[in-house]
VOMI-76838 format. One line per 2 residues: number of its first residue (from 1); their letters; for each residue x, y, z of N, C-alpha, C. Coordinates in pm, 1 decimal, padded with zeros to 6 digits, always signed. Layout:
N
NUM) a) X,Y,Z,X,Y,Z,X,Y,Z | ...
***
This chain:
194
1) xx) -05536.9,-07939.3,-00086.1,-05412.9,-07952.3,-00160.7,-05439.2,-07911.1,-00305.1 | -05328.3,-07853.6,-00337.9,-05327.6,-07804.9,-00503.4,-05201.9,-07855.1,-00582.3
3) xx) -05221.3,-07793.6,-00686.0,-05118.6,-07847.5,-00782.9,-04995.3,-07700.2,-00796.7 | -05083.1,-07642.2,-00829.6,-05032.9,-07491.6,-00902.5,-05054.6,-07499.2,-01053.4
5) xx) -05141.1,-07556.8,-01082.3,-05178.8,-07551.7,-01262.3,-05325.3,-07480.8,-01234.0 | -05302.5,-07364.1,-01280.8,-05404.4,-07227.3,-01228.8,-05536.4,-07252.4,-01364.6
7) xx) -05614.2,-07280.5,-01347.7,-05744.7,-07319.8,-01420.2,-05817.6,-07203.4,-01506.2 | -05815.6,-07108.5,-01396.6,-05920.4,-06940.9,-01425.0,-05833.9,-06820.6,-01356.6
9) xx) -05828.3,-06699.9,-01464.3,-05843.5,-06609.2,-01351.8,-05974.0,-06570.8,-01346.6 | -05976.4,-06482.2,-01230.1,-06054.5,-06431.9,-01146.3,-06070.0,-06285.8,-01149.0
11) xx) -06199.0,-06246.6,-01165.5,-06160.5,-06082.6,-01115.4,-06245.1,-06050.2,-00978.9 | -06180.1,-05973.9,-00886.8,-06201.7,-05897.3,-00753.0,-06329.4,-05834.0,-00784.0
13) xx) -06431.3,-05877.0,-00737.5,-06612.0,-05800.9,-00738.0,-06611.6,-05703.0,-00621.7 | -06543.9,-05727.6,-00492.2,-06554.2,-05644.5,-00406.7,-06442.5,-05699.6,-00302.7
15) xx) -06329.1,-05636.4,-00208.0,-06284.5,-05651.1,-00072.7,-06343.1,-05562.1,+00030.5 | -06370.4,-05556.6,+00126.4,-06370.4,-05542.8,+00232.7,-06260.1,-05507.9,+00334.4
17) xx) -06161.6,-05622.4,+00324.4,-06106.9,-05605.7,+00426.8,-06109.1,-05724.4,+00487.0 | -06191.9,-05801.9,+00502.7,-06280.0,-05907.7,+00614.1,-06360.5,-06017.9,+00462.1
19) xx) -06421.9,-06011.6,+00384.7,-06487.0,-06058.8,+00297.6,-06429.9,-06058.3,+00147.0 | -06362.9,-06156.8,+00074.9,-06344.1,-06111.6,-00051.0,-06448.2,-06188.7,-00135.1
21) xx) -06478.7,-06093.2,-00236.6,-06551.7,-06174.1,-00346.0,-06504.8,-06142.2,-00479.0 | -06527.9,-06325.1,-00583.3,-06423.8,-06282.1,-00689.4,-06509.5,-06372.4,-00792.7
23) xx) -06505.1,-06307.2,-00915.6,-06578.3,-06336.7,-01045.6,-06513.3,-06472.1,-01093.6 | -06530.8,-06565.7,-01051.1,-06491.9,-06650.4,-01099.5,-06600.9,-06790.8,-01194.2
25) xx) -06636.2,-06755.5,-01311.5,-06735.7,-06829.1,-01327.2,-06715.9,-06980.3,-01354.0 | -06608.1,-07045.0,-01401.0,-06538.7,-07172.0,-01439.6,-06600.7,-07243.6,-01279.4
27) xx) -06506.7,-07210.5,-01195.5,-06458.0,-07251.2,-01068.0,-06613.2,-07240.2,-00999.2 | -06671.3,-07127.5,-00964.7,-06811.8,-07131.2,-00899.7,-06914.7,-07191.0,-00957.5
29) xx) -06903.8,-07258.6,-01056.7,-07017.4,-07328.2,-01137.2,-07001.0,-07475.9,-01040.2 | -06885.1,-07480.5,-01014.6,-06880.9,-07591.9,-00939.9,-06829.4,-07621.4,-00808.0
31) xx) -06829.7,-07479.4,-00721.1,-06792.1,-07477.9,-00584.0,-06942.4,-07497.6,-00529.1 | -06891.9,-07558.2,-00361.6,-06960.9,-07539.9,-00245.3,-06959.2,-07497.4,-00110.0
33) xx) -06984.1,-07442.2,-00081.0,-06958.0,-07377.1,+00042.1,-06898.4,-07490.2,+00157.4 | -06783.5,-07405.7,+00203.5,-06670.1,-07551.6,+00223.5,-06590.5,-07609.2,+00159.1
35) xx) -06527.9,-07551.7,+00057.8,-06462.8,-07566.3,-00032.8,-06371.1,-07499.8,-00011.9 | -06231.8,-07581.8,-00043.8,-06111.0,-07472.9,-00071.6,-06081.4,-07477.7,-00249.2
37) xx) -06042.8,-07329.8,-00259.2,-06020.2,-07288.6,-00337.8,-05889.1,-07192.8,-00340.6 | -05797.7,-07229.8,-00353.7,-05646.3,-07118.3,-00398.1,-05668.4,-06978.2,-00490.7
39) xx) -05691.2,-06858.8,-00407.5,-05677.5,-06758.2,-00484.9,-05570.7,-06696.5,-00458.9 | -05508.4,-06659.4,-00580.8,-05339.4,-06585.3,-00640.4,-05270.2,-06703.6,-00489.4
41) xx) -05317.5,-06814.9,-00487.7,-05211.7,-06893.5,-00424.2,-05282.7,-06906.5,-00250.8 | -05326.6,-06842.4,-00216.2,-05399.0,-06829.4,-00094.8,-05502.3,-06947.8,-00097.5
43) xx) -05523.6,-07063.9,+00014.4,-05607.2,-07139.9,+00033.7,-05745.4,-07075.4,+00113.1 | -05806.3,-07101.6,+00059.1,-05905.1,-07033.7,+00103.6,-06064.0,-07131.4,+00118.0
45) xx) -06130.9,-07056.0,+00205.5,-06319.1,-07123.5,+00218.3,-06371.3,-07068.4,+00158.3 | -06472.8,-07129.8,+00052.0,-06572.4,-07096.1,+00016.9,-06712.7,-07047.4,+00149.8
47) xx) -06749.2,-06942.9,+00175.7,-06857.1,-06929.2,+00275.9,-06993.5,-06925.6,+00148.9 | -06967.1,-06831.5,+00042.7,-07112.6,-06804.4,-00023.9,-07083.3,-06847.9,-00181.9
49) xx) -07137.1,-06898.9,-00210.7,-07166.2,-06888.3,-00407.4,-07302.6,-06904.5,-00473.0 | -07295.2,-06823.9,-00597.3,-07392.4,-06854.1,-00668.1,-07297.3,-06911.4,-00820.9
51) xx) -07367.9,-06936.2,-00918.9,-07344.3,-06945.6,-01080.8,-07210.0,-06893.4,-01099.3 | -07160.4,-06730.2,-01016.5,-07033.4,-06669.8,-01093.6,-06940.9,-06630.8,-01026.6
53) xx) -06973.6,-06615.3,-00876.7,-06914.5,-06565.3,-00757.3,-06882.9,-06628.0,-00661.8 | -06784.8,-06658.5,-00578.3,-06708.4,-06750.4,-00470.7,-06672.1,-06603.2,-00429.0
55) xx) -06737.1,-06636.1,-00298.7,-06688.2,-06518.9,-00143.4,-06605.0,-06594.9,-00043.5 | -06494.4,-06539.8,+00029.2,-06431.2,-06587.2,+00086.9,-06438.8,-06477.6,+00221.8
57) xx) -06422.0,-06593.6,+00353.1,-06397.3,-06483.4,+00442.6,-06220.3,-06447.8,+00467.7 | -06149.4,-06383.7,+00457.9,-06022.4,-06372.9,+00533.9,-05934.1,-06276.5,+00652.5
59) xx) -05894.0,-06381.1,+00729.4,-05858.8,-06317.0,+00890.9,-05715.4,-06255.8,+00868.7 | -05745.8,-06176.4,+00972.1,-05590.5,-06042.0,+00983.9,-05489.4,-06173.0,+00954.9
61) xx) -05457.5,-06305.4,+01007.0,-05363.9,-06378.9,+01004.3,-05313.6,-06384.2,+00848.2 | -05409.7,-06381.0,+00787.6,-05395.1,-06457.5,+00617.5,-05320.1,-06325.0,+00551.8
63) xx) -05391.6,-06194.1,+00584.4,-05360.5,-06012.9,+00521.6,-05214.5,-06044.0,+00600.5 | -05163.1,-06106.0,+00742.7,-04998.1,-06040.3,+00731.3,-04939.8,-06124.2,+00671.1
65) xx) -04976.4,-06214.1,+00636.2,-04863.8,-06345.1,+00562.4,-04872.4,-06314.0,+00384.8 | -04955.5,-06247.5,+00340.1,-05019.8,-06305.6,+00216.6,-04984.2,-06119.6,+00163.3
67) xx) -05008.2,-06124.6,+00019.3,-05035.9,-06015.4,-00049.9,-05197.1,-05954.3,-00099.4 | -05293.2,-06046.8,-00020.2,-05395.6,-06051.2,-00024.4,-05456.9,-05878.9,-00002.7
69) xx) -05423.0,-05821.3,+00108.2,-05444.1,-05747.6,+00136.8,-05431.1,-05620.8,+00028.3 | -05357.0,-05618.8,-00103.8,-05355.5,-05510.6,-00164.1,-05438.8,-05548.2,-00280.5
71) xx) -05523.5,-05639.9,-00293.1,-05656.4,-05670.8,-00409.1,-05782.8,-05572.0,-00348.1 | -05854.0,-05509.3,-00507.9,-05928.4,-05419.8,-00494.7,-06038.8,-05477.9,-00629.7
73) xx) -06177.4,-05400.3,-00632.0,-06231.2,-05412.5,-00755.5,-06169.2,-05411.6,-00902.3 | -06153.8,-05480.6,-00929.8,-06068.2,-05536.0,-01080.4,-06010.0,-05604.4,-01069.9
75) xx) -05916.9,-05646.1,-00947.9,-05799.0,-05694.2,-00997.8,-05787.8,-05820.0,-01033.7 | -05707.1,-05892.2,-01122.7,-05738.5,-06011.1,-01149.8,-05642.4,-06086.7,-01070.4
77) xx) -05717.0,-06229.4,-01022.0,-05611.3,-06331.4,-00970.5,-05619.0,-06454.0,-00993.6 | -05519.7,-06564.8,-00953.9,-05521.9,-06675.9,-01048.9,-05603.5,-06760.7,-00925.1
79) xx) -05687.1,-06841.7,-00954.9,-05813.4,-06946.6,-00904.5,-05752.3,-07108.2,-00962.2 | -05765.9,-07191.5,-00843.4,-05731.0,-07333.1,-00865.9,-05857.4,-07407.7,-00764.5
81) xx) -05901.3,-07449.8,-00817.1,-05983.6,-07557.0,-00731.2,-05901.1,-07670.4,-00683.1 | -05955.5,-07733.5,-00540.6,-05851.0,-07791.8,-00430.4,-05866.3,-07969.1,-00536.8
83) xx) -05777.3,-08016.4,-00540.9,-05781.4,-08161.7,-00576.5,-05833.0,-08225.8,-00559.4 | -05915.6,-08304.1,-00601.6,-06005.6,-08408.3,-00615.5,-05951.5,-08557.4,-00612.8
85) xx) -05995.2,-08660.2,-00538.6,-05916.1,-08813.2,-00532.7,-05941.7,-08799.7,-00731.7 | -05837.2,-08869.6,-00775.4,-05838.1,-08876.9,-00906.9,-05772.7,-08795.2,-00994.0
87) xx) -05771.1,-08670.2,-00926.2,-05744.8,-08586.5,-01052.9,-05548.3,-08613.3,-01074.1 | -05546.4,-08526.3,-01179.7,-05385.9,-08527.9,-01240.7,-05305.8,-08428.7,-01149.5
89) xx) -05171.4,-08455.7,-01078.5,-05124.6,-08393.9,-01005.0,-05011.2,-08328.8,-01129.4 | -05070.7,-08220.3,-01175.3,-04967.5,-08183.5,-01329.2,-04851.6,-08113.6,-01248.5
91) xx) -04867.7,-07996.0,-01159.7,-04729.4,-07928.7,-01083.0,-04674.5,-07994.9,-01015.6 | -04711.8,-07924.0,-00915.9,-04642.6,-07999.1,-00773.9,-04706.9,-08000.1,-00630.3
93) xx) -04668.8,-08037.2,-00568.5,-04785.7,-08054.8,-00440.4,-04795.2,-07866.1,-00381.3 | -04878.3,-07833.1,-00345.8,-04895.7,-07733.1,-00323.1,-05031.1,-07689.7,-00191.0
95) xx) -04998.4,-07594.4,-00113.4,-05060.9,-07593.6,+00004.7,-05183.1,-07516.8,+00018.4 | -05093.9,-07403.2,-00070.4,-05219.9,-07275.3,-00039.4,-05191.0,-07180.3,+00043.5
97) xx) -05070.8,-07259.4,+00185.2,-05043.0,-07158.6,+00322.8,-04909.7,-07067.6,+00268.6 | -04909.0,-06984.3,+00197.6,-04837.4,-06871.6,+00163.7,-04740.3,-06859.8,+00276.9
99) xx) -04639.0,-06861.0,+00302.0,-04487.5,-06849.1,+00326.2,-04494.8,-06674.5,+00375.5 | -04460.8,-06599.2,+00278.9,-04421.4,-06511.1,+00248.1,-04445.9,-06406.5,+00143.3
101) xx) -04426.7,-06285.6,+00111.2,-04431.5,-06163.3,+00007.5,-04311.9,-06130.8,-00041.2 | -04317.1,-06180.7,-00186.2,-04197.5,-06159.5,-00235.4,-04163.4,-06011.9,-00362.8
103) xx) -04096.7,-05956.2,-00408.1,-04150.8,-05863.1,-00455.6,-04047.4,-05919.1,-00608.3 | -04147.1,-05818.1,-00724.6,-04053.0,-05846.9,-00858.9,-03946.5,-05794.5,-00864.2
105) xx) -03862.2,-05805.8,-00935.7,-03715.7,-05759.6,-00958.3,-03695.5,-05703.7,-01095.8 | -03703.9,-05813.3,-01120.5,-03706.4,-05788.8,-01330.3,-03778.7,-05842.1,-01361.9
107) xx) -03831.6,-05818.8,-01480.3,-03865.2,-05863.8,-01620.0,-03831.1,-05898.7,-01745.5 | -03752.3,-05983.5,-01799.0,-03690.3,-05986.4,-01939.5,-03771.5,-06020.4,-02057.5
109) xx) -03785.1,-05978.3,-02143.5,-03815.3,-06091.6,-02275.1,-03694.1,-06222.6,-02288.3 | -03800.0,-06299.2,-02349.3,-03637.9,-06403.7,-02364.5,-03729.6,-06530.7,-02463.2
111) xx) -03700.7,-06513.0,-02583.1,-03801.8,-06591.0,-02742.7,-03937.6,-06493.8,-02666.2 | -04022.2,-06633.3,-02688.5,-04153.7,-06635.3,-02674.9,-04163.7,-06607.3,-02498.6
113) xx) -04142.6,-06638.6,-02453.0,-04128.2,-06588.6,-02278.5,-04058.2,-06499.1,-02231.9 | -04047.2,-06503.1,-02086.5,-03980.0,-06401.0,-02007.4,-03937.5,-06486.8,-01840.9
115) xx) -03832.4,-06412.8,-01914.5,-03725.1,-06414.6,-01724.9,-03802.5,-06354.3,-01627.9 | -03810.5,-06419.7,-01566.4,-03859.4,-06267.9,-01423.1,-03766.5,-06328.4,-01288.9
117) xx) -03694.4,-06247.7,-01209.8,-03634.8,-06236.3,-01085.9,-03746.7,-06188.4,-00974.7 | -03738.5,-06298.4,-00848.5,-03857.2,-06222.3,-00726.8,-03754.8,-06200.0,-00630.1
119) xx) -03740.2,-06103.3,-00577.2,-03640.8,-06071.3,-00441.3,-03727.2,-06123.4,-00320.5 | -03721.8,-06236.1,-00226.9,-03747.5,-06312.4,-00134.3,-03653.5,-06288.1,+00023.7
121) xx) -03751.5,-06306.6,+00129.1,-03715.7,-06243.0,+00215.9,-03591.5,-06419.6,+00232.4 | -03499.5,-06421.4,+00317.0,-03396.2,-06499.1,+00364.1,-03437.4,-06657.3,+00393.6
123) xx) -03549.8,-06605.0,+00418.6,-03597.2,-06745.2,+00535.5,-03663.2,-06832.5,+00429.9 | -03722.9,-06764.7,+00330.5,-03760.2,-06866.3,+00247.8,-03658.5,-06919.7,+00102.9
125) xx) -03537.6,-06821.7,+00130.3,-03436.5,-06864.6,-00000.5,-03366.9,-07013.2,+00043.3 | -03369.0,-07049.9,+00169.0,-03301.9,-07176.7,+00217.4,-03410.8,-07274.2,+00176.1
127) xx) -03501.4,-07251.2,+00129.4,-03591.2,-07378.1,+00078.6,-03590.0,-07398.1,-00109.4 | -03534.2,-07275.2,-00130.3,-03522.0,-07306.5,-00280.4,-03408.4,-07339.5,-00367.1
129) xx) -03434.0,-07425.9,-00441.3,-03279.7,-07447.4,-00500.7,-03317.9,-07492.3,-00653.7 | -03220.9,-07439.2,-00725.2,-03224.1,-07519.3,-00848.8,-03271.7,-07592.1,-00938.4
131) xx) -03381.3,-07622.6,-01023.3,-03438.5,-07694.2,-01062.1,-03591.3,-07747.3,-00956.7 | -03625.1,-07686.3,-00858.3,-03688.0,-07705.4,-00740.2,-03804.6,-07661.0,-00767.5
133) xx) -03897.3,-07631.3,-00749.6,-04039.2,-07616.0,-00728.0,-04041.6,-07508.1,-00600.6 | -04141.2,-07420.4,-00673.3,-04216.6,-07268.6,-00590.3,-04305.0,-07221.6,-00648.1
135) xx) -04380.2,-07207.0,-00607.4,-04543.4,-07164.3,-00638.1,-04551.2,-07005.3,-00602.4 | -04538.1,-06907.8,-00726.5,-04569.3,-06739.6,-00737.2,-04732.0,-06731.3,-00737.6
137) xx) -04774.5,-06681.1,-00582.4,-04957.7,-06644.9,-00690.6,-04991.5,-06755.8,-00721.1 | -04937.8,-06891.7,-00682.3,-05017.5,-06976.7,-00692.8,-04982.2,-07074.9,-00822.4
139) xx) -04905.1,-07065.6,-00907.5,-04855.3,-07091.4,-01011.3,-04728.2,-07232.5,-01010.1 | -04712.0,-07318.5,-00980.4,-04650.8,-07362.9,-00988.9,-04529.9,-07354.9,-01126.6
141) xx) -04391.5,-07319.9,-01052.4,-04265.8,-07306.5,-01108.6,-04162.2,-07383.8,-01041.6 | -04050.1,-07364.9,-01180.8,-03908.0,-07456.8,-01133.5,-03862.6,-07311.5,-01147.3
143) xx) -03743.6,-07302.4,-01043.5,-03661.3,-07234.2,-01028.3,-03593.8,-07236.2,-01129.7 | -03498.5,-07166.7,-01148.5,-03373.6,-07169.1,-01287.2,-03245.8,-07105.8,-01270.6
145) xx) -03263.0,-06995.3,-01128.1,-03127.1,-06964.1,-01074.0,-03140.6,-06934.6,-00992.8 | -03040.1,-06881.1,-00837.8,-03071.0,-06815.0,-00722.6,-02948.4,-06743.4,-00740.5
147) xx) -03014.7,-06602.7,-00637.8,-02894.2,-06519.9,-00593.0,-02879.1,-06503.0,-00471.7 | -02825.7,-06429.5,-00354.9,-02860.6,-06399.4,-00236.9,-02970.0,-06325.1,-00168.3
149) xx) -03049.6,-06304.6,-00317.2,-03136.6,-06201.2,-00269.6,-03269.4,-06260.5,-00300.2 | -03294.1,-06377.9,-00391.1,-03416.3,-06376.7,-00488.4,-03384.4,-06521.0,-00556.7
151) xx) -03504.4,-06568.1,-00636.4,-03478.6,-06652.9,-00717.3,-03505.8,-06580.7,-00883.9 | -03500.5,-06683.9,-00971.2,-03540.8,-06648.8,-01102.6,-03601.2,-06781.5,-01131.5
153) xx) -03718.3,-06743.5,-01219.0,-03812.0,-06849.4,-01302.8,-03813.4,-06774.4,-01442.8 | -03801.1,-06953.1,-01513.5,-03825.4,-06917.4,-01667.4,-03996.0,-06913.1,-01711.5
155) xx) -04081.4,-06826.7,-01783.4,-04226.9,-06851.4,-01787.3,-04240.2,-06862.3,-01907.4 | -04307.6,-07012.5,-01978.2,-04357.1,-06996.2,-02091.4,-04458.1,-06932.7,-02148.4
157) xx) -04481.3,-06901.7,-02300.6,-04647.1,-06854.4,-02332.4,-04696.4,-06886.1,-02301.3 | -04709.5,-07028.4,-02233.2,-04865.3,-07089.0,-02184.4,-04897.7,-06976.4,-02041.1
159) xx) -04807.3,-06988.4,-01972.8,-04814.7,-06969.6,-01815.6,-04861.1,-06795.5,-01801.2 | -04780.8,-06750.9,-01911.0,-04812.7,-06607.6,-01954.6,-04974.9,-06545.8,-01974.6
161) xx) -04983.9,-06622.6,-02100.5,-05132.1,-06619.1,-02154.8,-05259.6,-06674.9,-02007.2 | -05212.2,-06747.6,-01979.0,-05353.7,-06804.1,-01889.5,-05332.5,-06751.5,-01763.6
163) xx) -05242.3,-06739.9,-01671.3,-05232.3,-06625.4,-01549.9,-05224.7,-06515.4,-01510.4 | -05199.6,-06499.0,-01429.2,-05177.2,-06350.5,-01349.3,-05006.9,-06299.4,-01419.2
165) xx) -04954.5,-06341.3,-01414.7,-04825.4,-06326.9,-01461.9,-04735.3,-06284.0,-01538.5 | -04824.9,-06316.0,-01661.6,-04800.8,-06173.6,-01753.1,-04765.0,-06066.3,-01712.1
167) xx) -04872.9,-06042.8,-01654.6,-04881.9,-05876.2,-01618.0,-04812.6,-05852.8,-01534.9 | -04736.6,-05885.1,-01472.1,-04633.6,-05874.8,-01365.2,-04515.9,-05769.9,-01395.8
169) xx) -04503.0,-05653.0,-01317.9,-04368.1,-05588.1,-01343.6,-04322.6,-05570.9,-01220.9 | -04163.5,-05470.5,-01224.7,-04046.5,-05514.5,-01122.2,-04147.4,-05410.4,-00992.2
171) xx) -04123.2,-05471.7,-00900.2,-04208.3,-05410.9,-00767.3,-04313.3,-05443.6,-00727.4 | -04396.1,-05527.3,-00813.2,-04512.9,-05566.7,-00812.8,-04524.1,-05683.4,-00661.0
173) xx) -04596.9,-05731.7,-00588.1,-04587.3,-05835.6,-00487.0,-04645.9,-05936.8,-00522.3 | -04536.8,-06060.3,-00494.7,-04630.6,-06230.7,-00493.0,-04609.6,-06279.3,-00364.8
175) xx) -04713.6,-06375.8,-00385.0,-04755.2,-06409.6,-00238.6,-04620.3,-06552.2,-00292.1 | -04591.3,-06612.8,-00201.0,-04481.9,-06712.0,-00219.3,-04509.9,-06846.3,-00127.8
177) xx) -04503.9,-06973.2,-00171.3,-04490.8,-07097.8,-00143.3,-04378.7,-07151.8,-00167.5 | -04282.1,-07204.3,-00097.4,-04172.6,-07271.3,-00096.0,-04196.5,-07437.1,-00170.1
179) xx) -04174.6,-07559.4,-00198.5,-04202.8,-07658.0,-00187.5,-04187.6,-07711.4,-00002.0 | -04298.5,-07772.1,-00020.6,-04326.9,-07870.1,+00074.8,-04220.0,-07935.4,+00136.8
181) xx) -04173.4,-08038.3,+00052.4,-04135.0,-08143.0,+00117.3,-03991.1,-08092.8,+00147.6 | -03953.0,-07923.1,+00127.3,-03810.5,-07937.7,+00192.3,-03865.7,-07922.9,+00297.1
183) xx) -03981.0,-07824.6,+00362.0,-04005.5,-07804.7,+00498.6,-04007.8,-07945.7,+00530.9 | -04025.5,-08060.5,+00534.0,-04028.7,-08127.7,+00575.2,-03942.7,-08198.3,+00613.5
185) xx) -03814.0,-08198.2,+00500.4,-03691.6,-08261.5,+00506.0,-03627.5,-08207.2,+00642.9 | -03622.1,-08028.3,+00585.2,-03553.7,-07965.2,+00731.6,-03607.0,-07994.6,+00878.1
187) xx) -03756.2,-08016.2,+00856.9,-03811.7,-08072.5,+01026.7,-03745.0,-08182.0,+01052.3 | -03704.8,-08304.0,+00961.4,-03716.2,-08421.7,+00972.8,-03526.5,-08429.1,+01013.1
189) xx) -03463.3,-08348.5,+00966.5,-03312.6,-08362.0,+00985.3,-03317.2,-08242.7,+01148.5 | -03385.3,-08183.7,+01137.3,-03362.5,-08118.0,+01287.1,-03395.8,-08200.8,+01388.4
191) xx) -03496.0,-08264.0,+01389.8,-03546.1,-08356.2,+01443.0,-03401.6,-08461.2,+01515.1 | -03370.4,-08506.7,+01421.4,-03245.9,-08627.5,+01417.7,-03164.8,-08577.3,+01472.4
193) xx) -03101.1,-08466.3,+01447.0,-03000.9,-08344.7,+01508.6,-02984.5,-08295.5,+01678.1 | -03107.8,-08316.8,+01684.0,-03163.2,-08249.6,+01846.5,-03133.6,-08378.0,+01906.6
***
């Protein structure tokens, strides 16, 4: 379990295809093999580390759900180490099991931040609403509007400066997490329904 309060980025040392490995020195100073670790939002195993590097293995299942599949040498992504009994739950509950690929829309300036719109496939717009919680890449966000097509999040300098996110323009792909506990609500009212 995660939060979505993204700690490090990360940069891509090598993919494969089958094996990712990612520069993460914060986070691997203190991983162990067996470890989950959220990269750009993806829950993931630690299989290998030393001092700077966390290798992950990942299966065709994770490449069709995830945006995983288009990381190469450089690219940077956002790294969360899995929760610890104790620690501060600052976002929101968060899984790691990526939903969906959502793509950018816009970009605005707006003061010190920026608007950004993600166009989201259908199935996951019935879990978002208003003031609600969704995790871009791993990032824990509140929604701020919906359309039929997409949501919009407001991003402060903080969220800017320390993630992947910044750098984000219209077309670009995020991997997408819904909140939790509507999936749950909706199991729990279908449930009753049936």
């Amino acid at each position: 379990m995660f939060t979505g309060i993204v700690r490090e980025v990360g940069t891509v040392e090598s993919f494969d295809g089958s094996q990712l490995v990612v520069v993460a020195t914060e986070t691997a100073a203190d991983a162990a093999v067996g470890d989950s670790v959220a990269v750009a939002g993806v829950c993931l195993t630690v299989v290998e580390t030393d001092e700077v590097r966390l290798a992950f293995d990942v299966v065709p299942e994770t490449l069709a759900r995830t945006a995983l599949g288009a990381l190469e040498h450089g690219s940077a992504v956002n790294i969360e180490s899995s929760l610890r009994v104790g620690d501060q739950l600052g976002g929101h509950v968060v899984q790691g099991h990526v939903d969906v690929v959502g793509r950018v829309r816009s970009v605005t300036p707006e003061g010190d931040g920026r608007r950004m719109w993600v166009d989201a496939p259908e199935e996951i717009l019935g879990y978002c609403l208003e003031k609600g919680s969704i995790a871009v890449d791993g990032v824990s966000l509140t929604v701020a509007a919906l359309d039929d097509s997409g949501f919009e999040v407001a991003l402060i300098p903080h969220t800017l400066d320390v993630t992947t996110l910044g750098w984000l323009e219209p077309s670009d792909e995020v991997n997408l997490e819904p909140d939790v506990l509507a999936k749950v609500v909706e199991r729990l009212l279908a449930a009753r329904l049936s």
